[in-house]
N, C-alpha and C positions, 0 to 999 in steps of 0.2 A: 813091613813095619806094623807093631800092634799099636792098641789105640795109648798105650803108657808110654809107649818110648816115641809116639807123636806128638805126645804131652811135655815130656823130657824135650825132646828137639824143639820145640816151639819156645821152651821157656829158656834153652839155653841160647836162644837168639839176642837173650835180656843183653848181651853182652856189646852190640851194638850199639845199644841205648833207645831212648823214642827219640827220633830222627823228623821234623817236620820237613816238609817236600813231597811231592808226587812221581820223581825220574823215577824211584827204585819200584814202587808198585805199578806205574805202570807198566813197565818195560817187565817183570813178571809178569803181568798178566797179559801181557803180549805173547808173552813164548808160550801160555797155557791157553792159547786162542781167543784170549779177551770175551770168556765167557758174561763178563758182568754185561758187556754189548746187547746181551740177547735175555734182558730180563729189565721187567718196572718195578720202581723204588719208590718206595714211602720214605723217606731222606729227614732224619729225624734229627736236631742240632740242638745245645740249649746247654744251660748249665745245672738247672735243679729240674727234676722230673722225667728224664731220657724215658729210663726204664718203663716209668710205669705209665707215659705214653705210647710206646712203643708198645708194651705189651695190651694195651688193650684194644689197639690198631691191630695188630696180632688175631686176638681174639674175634676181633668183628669181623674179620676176612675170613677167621676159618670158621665162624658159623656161617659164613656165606656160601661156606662148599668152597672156596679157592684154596688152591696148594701153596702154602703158607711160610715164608722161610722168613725168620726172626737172627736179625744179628744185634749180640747186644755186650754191653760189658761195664762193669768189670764181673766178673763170674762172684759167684758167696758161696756155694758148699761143692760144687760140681764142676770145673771146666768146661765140661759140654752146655752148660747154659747157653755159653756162646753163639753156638748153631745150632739152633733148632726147625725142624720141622713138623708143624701144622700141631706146635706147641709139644712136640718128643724132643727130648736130646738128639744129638747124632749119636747113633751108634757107635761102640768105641772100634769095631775092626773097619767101618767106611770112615773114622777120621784117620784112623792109620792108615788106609787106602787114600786116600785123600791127599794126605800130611804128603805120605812119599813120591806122588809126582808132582808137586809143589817143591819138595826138597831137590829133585831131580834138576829144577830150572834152576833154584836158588842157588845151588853149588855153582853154579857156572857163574851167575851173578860173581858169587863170591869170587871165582878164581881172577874177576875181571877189576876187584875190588869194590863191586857195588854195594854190596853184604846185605839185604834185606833184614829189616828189624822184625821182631817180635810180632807187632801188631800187622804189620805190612804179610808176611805169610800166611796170619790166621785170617787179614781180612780175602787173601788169594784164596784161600782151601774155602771158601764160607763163597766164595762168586763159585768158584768150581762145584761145588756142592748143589749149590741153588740150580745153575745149570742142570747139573746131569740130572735130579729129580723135576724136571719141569714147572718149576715153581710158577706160577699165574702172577703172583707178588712177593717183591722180600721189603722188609719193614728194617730199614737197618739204620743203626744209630752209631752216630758218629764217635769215633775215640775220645779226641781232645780238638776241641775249638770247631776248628768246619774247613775252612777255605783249606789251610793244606794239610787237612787229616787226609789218612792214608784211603778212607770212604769215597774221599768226594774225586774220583776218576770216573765216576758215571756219570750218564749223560740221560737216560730212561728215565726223568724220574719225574711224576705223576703229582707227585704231593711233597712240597720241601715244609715241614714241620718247625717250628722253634718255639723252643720251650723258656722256660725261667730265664734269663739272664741276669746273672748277680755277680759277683768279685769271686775269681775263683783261677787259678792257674794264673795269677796276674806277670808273673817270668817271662811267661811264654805268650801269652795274650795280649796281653796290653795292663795297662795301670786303670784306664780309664771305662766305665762302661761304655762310651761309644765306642771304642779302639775295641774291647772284648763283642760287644754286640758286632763288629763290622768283620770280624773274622768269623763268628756263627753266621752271618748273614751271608758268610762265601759258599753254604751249599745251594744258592738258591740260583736255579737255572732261568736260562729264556725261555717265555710262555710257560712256565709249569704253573702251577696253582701255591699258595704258601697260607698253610696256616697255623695262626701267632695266638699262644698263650697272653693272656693280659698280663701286660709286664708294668712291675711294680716302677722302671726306671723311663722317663720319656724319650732321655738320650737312646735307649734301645729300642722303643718302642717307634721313633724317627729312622731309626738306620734300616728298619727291616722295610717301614715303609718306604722310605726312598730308593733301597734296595730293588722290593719288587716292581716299583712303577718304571726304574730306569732300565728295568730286566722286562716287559708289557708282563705281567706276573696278576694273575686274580689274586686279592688279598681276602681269608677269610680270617677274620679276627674273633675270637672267644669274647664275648659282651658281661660281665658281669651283671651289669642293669640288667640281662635275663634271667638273672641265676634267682630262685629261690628254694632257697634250703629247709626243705621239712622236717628232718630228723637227724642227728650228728653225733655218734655214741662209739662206744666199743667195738660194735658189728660194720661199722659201717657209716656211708651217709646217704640219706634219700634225698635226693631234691627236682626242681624240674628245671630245665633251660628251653626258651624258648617254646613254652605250654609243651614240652615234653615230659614227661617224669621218669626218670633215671634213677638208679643206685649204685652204688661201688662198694667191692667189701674193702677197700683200700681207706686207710682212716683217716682225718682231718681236712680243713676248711680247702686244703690245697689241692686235694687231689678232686673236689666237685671244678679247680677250675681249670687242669691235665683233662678232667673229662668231657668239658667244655672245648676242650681244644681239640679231641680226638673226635665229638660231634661235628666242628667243623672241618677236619679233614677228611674225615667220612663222607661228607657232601660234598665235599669237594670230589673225592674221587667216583662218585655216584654220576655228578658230573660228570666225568673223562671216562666214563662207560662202564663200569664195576658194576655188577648187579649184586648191590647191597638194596637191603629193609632196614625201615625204620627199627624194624624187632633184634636181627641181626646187628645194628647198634647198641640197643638196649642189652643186649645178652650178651656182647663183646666187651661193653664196660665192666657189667657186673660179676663175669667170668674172669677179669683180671687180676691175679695176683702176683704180688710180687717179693722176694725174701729180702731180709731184714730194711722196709721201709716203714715204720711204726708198723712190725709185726708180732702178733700176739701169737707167740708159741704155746702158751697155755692159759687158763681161764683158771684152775684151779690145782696149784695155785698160779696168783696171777701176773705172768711172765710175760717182758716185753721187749725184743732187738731193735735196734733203729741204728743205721748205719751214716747219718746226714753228719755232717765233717764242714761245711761251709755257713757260714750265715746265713741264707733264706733256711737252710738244710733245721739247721741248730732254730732256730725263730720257729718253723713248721715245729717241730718237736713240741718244744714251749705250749705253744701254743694248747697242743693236742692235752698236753699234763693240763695245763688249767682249766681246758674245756669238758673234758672227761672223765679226767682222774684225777682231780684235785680232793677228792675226801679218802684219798689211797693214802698211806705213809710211806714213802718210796726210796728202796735200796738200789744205789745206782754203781755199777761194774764200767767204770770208766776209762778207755784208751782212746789215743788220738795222736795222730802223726804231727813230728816237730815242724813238719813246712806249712800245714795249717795254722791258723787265726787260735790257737787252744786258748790266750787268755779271755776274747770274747765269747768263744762257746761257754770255758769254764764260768765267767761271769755272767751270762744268760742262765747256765741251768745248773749251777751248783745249790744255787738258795731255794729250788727246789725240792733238795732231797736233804731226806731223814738221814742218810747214810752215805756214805761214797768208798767205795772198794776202787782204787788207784791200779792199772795193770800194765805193762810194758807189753804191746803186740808183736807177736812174732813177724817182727819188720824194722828192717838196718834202719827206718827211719821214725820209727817210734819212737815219741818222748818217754823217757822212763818214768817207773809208777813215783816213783821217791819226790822227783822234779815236778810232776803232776800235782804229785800228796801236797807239794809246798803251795799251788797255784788255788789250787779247790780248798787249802784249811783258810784263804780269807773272808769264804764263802758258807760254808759248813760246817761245824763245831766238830764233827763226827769222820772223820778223812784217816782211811788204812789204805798202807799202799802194800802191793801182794805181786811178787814179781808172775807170777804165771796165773793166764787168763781162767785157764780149765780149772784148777785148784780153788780159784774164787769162786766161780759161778757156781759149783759144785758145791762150793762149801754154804754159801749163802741159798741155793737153793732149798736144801734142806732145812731151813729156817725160816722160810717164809711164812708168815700166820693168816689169819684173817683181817680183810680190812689193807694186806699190806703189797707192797708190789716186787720184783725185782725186775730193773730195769737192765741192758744190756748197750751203751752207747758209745760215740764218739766216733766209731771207725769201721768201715767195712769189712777190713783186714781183722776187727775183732770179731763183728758179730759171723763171719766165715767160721773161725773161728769155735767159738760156742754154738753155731746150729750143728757143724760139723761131730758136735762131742756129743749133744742127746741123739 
């Protein structure tokens, strides 16, 4: 199997559907020797920020010298984001090597009517993976919710992380944030260590606590009261936590407290024996980047994707436009899936832009640009809607002057998208 037609087979598992439950992955990983057994997890859950804690958990272990295995999702230009090692892609002939004895167990599944989903095979190939490279740590972040994503079959895990929790998959989750926090709070094991993002919600911020206590679980919690923010710009934010002084080139207020939160899992796992440095933390934040999270694709001119689709997501956004770019005049390339919140994001960030280019994402679940154009003209005097993404962004690119921005927002299925076309 090459690494395209393991790409092909993975995606045509879509047909399953996402399945919540653990029979079907584990009983796969059972037949592939339940490699995930013989490896420790940085178990990472949350609803705003996965990525780019994960990815700078990532980063600190592989400037520690540890063999480094990052599972993560959803992918934005590449597939192989998904499995990387020690921050590479996987190669594409070892996921085809990979894919095909993964495929080998699944068909039996199948013949048995088990049918392994989509995510359940890529999370198999990605423990298989970790294995046979002898990974020291994998850093892996959960699909959807915690307790029965297809992730949480492991049992090794060092450091249960949770990040943001805000309203988001509420179908599948729950209506409520404690009912959503008390299914992230399902990856947290006995005795492991957990540590918690400063959550904007109490109800969430009680579940993980009573969580860890009725689990005997170390709590390390991200402190705000340590946070001081020195510098907050385009490049970046400097700030210090805890008389440390840190940087991220990762932009807005949000991610100095993602970075807060990966200091305290870092100690944490320093604790459980990890021979990590304080510097090796500083160089793992700062080392972290991640695609289209308020990313600056260009400077000049000056071009910006941001993939955030939920409320905390769409508020961070906000936020960034008023603090750093508010003397920009800003053309905004806007898609956004129909099962998201679009009238709140549209009403957060339409009355900030000069402009709005309306797009329909190549996705059966995209709102179309027309139905958009009607929701964004109560907002902005200035709303064109333009059925194809590349077409706009192209077109407006070459327009952009001084003084002026183009922004790229609403959907991660967009901005894949347009980083994919420059």
């Amino acid at each position: 199997m090459t690494g395209s037609e393991a790409i092909e087979y993975i995606h045509s598992r879509l047909t399953f559907g996402s399945v919540l439950g653990l029979d079907r992955i584990k009983e796969l990983c059972r037949m592939l020797g339940n490699p995930q057994e013989k490896l420790r997890f940085i178990h990472v859950a949350g609803t705003n920020g996965k990525g780019s804690i994960s990815t700078m958990i990532s980063e600190t272990l592989i400037d520690a010298g540890c063999q480094t295995g990052l599972f993560t999702s959803p992918f934005v230009v590449d597939f192989r984001e998904r499995i990387q090692l020690n921050g590479q892609l996987i190669p594409m002939d070892e996921l085809g090597e990979i894919t095909a004895r993964v495929k080998e167990q699944a068909d039996i599944l199948d013949s048995k009517g088990m049918n392994p989903t989509e995510f359940e095979i890529l999370t198999a190939a990605a423990f298989l993976y970790f294995y046979e490279k002898k990974c020291d740590a994998v850093v892996l972040e959960v699909g959807l919710g915690g307790l029965y994503d297809s992730t949480n079959i492991i049992e090794n895990t060092d450091v249960c992380v949770i990040a943001s929790i805000s309203f988001d998959h509420v179908a599948i989750l729950g209506n409520t944030i404690k009912e959503i926090a008390t299914n992230k709070a399902g990856i947290i094991k006995e005795n492991s260590a957990v540590a918690v993002y400063p959550q904007l919600f109490s109800d969430a911020d009680n579940v993980i606590t009573e969580t860890a206590k009725a689990k005997n679980c170390k709590l390390y919690k991200a402190d705000k009261s340590k946070i001081e923010i020195l510098k907050n710009d385009s490049l970046g934010t400097e700030f210090i936590y805890k008389g440390k002084k840190l940087k991220t080139q990762l932009i807005g207020e949000h991610q100095v407290y993602n970075a807060s939160t990966v200091f305290e899992a870092c100690t944490a796992l320093i604790e459980s024996g990890f021979n990590i440095t304080e510097t090796n933390i500083i160089n793992g934040i700062y080392n972290a980047t991640v695609p289209a999270r308020v990313q600056i694709i260009s400077k000049d001119p000056m071009i910006m994707i941001d993939g955030g689709h939920n409320a905390d997501g769409v508020e961070a956004l906000c936020k960034i436009l008023k603090s750093s770019f508010s003397d920009y005049k800003i053309t905004a390339i806007m898609g956004m899936m129909k099962d998201k919140d679009v009238d709140s994001a549209v009403a957060m960030t339409a009355p900030l832009y000069h402009k709005i280019i309306t797009v329909t994402v190549d996705n059966p679940r995209s709102i179309s640009a027309s139905e958009l154009k009607e929701k964004a003209e109560k907002y902005c005097k200035n709303v064109v809607a333009c059925e194809n993404p590349r077409e706009a962004y192209l077109n407006e690119k070459s327009k952009i002057g001084q003084g002026e921005m183009l922004l790229v927002s609403g959907s991660l299925y967009l901005a894949s998208e347009i980083l994919s076309e420059r």
